[in-house]
C-alpha positions in Angstrom: -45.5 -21.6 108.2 -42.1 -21.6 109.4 -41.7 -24.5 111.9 -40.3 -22.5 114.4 -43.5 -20.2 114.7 -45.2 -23.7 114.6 -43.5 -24.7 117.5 -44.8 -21.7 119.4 -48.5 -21.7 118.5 -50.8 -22.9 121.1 -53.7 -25.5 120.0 -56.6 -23.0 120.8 -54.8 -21.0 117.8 -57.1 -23.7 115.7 -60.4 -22.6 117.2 -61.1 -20.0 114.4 -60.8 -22.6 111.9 -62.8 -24.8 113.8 -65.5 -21.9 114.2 -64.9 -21.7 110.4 -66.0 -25.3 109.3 -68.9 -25.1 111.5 -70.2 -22.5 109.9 -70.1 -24.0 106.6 -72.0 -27.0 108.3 -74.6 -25.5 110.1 -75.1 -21.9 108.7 -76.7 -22.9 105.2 -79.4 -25.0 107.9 -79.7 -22.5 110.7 -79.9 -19.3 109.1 -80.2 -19.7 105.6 -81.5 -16.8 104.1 -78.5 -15.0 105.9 -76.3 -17.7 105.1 -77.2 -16.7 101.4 -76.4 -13.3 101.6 -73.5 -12.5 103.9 -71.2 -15.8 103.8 -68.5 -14.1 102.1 -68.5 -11.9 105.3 -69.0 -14.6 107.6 -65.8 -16.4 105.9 -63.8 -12.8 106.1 -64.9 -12.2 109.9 -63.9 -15.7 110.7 -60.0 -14.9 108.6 -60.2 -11.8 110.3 -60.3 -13.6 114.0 -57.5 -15.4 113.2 -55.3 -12.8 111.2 -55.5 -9.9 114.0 -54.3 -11.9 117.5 -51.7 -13.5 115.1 -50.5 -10.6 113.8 -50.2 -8.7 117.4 -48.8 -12.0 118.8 -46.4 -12.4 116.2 -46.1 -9.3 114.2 -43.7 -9.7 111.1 -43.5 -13.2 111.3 -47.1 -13.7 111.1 -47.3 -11.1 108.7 -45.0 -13.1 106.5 -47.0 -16.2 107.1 -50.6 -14.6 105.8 -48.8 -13.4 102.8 -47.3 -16.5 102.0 -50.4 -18.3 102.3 -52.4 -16.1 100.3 -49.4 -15.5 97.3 -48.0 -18.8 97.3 -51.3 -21.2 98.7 -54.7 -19.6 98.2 -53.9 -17.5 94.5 -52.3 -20.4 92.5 -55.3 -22.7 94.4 -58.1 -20.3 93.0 -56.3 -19.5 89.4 -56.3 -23.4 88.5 -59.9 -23.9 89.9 -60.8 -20.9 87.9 -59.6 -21.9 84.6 -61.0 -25.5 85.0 -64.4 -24.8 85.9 -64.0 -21.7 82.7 -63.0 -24.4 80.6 -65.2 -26.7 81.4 -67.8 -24.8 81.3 -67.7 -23.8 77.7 -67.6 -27.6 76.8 -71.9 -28.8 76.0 -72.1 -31.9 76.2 -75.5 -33.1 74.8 -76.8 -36.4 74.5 -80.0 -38.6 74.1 -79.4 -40.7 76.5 -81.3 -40.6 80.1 -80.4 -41.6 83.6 -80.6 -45.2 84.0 -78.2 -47.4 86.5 -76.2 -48.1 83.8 -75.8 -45.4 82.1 -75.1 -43.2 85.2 -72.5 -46.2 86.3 -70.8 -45.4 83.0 -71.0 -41.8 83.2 -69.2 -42.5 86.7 -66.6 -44.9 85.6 -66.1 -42.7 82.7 -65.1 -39.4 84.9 -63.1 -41.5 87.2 -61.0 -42.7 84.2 -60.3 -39.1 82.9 -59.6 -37.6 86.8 -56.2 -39.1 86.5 -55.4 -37.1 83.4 -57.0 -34.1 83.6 -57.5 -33.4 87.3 -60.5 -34.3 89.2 -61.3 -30.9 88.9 -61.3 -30.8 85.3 -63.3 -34.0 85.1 -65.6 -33.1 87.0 -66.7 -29.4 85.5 -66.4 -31.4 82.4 -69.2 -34.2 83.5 -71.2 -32.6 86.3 -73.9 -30.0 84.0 -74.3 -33.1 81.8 -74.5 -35.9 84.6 -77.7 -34.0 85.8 -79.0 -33.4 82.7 -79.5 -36.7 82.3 -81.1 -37.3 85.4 -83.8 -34.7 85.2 -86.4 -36.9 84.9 -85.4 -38.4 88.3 -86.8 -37.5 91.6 -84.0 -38.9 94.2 -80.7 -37.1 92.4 -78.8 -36.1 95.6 -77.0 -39.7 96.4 -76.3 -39.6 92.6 -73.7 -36.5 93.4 -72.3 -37.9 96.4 -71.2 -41.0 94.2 -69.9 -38.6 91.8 -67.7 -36.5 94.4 -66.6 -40.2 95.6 -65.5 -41.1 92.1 -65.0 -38.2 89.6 -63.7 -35.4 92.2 -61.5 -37.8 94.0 -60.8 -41.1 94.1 -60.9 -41.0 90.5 -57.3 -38.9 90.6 -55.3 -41.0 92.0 -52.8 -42.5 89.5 -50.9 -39.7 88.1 -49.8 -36.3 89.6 -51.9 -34.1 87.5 -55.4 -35.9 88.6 -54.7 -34.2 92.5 -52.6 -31.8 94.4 -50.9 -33.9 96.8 -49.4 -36.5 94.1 -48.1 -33.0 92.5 -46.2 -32.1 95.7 -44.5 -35.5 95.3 -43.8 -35.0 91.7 -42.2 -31.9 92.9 -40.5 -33.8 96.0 -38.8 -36.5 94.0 -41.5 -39.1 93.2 -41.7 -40.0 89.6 -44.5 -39.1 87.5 -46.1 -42.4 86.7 -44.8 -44.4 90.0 -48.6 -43.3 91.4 -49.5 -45.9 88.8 -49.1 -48.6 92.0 -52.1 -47.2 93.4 -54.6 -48.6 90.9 -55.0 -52.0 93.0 -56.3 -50.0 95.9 -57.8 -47.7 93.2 -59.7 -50.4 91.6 -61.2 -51.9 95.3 -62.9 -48.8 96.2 -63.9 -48.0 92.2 -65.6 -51.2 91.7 -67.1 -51.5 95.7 -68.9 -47.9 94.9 -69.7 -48.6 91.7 -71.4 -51.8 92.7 -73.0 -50.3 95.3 -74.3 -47.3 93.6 -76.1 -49.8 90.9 -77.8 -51.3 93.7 -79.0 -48.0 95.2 -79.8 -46.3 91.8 -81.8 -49.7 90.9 -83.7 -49.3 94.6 -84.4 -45.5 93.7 -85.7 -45.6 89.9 -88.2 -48.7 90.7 -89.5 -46.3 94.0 -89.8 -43.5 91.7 -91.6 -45.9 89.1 -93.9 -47.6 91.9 -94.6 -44.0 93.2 -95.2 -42.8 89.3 -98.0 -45.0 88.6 -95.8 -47.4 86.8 -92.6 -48.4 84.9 -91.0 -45.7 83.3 -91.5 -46.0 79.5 -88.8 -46.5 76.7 -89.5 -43.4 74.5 -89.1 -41.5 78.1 -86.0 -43.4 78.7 -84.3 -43.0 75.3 -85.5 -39.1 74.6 -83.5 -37.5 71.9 -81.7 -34.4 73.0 -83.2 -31.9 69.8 -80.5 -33.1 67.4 -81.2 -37.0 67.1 -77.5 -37.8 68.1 -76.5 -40.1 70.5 -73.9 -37.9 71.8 -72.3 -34.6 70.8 -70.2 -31.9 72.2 -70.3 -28.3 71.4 -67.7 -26.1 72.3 -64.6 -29.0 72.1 -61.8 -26.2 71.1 -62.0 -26.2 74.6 -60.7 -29.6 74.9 -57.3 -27.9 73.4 -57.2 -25.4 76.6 -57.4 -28.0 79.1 -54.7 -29.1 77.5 -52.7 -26.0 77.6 -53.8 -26.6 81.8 -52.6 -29.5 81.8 -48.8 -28.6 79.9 -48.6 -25.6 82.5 -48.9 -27.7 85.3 -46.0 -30.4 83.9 -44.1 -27.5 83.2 -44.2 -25.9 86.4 -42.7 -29.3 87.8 -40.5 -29.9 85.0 -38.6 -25.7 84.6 -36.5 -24.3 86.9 -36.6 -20.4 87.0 -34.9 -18.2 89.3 -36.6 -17.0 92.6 -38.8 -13.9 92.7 -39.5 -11.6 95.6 -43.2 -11.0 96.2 -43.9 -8.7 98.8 -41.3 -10.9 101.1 -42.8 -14.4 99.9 -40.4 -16.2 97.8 -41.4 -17.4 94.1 -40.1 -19.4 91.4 -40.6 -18.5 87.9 -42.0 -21.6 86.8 -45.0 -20.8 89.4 -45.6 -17.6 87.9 -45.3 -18.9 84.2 -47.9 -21.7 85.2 -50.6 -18.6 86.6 -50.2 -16.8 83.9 -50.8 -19.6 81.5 -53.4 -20.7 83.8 -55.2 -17.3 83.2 -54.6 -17.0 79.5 -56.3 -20.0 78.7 -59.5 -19.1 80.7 -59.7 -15.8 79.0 -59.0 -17.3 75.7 -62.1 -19.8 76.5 -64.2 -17.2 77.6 -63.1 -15.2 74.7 -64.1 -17.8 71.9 -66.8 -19.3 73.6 -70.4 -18.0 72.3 -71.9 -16.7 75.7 -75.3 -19.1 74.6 -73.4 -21.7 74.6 -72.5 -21.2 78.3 -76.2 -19.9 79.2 -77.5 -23.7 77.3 -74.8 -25.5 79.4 -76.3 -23.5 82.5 -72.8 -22.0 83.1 -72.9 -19.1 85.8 -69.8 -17.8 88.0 -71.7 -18.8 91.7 -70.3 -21.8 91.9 -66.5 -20.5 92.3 -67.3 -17.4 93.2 -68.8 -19.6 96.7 -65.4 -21.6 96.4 -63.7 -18.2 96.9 -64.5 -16.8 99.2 -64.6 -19.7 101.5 -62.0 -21.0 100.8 -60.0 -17.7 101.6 -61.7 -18.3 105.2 -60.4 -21.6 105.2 -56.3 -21.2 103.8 -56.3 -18.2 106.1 -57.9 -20.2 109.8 -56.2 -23.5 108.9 -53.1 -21.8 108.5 -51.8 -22.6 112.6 -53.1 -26.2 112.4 -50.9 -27.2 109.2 -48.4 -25.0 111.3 -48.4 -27.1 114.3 -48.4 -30.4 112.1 -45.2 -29.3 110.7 -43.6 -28.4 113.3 -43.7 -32.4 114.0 -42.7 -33.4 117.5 -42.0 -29.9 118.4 -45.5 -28.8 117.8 -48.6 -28.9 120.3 -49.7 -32.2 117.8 -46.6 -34.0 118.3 -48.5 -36.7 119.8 -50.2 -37.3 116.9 -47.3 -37.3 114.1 -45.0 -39.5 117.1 -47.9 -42.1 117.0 -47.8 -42.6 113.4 -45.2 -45.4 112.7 -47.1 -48.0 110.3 -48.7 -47.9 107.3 -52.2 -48.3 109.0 -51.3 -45.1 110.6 -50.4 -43.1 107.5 -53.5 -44.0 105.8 -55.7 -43.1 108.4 -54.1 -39.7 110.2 -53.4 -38.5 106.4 -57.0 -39.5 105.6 -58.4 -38.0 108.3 -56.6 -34.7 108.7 -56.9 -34.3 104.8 -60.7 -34.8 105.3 -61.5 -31.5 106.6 -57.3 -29.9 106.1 -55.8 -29.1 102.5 -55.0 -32.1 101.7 -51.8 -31.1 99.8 -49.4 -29.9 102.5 -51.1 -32.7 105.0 -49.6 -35.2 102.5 -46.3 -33.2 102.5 -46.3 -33.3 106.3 -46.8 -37.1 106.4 -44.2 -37.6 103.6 -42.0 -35.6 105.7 -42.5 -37.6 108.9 -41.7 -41.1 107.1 -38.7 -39.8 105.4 -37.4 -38.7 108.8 -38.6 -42.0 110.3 -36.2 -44.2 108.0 -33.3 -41.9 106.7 -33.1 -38.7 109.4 -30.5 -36.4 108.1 -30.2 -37.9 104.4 -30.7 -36.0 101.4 -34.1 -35.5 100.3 -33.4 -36.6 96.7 -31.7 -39.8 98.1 -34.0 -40.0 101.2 -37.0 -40.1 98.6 -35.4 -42.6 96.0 -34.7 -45.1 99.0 -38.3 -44.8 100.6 -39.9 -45.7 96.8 -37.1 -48.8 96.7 -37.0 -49.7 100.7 -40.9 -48.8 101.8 -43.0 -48.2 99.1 -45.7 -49.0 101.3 -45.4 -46.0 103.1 -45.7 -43.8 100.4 -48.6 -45.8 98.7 -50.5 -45.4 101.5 -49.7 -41.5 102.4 -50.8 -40.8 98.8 -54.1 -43.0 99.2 -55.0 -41.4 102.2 -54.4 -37.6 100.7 -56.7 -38.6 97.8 -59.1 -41.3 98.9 -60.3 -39.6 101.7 -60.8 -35.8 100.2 -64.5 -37.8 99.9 -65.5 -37.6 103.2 -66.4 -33.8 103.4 -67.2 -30.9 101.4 -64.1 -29.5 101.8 -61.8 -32.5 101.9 -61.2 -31.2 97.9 -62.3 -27.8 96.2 -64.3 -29.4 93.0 -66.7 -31.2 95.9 -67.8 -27.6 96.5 -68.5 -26.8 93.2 -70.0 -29.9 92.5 -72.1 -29.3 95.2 -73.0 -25.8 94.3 -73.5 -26.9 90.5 -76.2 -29.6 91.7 -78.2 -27.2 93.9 -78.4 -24.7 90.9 -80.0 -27.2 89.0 -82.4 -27.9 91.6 -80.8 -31.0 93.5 -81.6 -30.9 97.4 -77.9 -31.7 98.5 -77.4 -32.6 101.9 -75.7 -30.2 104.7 -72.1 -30.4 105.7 -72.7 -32.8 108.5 -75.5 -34.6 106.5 -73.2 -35.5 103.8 -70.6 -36.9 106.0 -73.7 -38.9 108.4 -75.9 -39.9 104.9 -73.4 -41.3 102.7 -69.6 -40.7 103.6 -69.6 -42.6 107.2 -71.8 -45.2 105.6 -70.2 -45.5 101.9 -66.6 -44.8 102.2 -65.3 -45.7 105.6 -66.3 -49.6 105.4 -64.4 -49.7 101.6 -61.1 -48.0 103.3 -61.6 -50.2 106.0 -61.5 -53.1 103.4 -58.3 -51.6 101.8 -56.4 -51.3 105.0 -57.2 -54.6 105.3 -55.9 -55.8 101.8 -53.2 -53.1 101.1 -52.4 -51.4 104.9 -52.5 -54.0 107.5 
């Protein structure tokens, strides 16, 4: 949104979104056989809420505003989720081993490695279908995917741009591609305090189950082959060569310069349009060489991001005035909050926190913004941005933490935690609600290891 229209907006204007989210919390618990049926509406009426007073309030100015978030935010959003989850759903990964502690940590530590490099999104479509396959046998599989979303769809993305949007936006804002690298010390802290943490649990779990069974779990149950004898084997790995072609469209987006388009009033650059299109060709060309059995074997269906859609429209469309507000900085009916944050404590936390239930992307921006205008007002972006990295690197380490650390905390805080979640309750895994994944594991799990890396990192 413009940040004059921003400046305008009243803070009731964020009651639709808020109306939103708590319909993703409490309408699978309340209603859920209507839930099932008629959420796409549900996330269209609450859109629609938002979209009409705006538009008679505002008229071509809002106008402008709901087509720029749908052309330039919500499309390019669901064309790269699209093509990762197509992708990574044509890759079968199939192995004899089964769910112990240790081989779940390493399946965990594994996914967290390759978020960095191939999105957390990518990662985790890639590991999810086989991470519960290998837990089949076990009865308590819900804290399992929490600790994946943790580590494979977010924290796990933290070191380059291409493992999460918001280290993108400062790729495209000036910050070198591998300067993210700094964040691996705080990276590392929360990696090894959840991984340590879910050994303990998982450990707790299996010997409950065991007790419960009748007995200890035996060794030819533990080490069942998976048909072929192998160890491990992947079916389907040409598509390793498309989420490569992903991943070039996204460094070339950030790296070409095209002229501006005109869409419907919303500016766009060519490289943006180049990087949907190549998004789109290499999902159809996966779903084009990919035998459909080998999809129906990796339990691949289309609910999972079909859910993520039209949500997630409900969401881009109702958050719209709140990210609004936020930009419009001091001007804005939240200028309290983006005055009050002058340390780095404070950038971790209110960019955590808003990125937590906001898109995390342009509330990184935001942030970025505010520090920039905190130490060089009125200086050149490119110049602005070079001295922050040299003169407060701090500040920037611990904006781009908070944007990625804390997607964990909700369901929405990043789009492949919805999928994952969706993924896991196909195959049968009772996930928690909205607020019963933030009281059950997110409050308990994550907040004391952030609190441990203000403390180290942010203090």
């Amino acid at each position: 949104m413009e940040h004059s229209l921003g400046t305008l907006l009243p803070l009731y204007s964020s009651i639709p979104f808020v109306f939103m989210l708590l319909s993703i919390a409490l309408g699978p618990v309340l209603f859920p056989k209507f839930w099932h049926h008629h959420f796409p509406k549900v996330s269209f009426f609450w859109a629609l809420v938002l979209a009409i007073p705006l538009l008679i309030a505002y008229k071509g100015e809002a106008l402008n505003e709901l087509l720029e978030i749908i052309i330039a935010d919500y499309i390019p959003f669901l064309v790269l989720l699209w093509a990762l989850y197509t992708v990574g759903g044509g890759i079968l990964v199939k192995t004899s081993l089964k769910g112990t502690p240790w081989v779940n940590a390493g399946f965990l530590l594994i996914g967290t490695v390759l978020a960095s490099w191939m999105g957390t999104t990518g990662a985790a479509m890639l590991l999810i279908r086989p991470f519960l396959r290998i837990n089949k046998h076990r009865k308590n599989r819900a804290f399992m995917v929490a600790f994946f979303i943790f580590l494979v769809a977010n924290v796990g993305g933290a070191l380059t741009p291409l493992g999460d949007p918001p280290l993108f936006l400062g790729f495209l804002h000036g910050v070198p591609f591998f300067w993210t690298l700094r964040l691996i010390q705080p990276m590392l802290v929360v990696v090894i305090l959840l991984l340590i943490v879910y050994v303990v649990l998982d450990f707790r779990y299996m010997r409950k189950e065991q007790l419960e069974a009748g007995g200890a779990v035996s060794a030819q149950e533990t080490t069942a082959a998976n048909g072929s004898g192998k160890v491990l084997e992947i079916l389907g790995a040409y598509n390793f060569l498309f989420l490569v072609g992903i991943v070039v469209s996204i460094l070339l987006s950030g790296t070409l310069k095209f002229g501006a388009i005109n869409i419907l009033g919303v500016e766009r650059h060519g490289q943006d349009l180049l990087q949907i299109g190549l998004l789109l060709l290499m999902g159809i060309l996966s779903l084009v060489v990919t035998p459909q059995a080998l999809r129906k074997e990796n339990e691949f269906t289309w609910a999972p991001i079909a859910e993520v859609a039209y949500l997630f429209f409900g969401i881009f469309i109702t958050m719209a005035p709140v990210l609004a507000i936020l930009k419009s900085g001091s001007e804005g009916a939240l200028g309290f909050v983006t005055a009050a944050v002058q340390q780095p404590i404070h950038y971790f936390w209110v960019t955590g926190a808003l990125s937590s239930f906001l898109d995390n992307a342009p509330t990184y921006l935001t942030f970025f913004s505010t520090a920039l205008g905190q130490y060089y007002p009125g200086v050149v972006e490119t110049t602005a941005v070079n001295s922050l990295i040299a003169e407060h690197p701090i500040y920037l380490m611990a904006i781009s933490a908070g944007a990625v650390f804390f997607g964990a905390m909700t369901y929405i805080g990043n789009a492949p935690n919805f999928m994952v979640r969706s993924i896991a309750e196909e195959s049968g895994v009772p996930m928690p609600s909205f607020f019963g994944y933030i009281l059950k594991y997110s409050l308990i799990f994550l907040l004391p290891i952030f609190i441990i890396v203000t403390l180290i990192f942010f203090l």
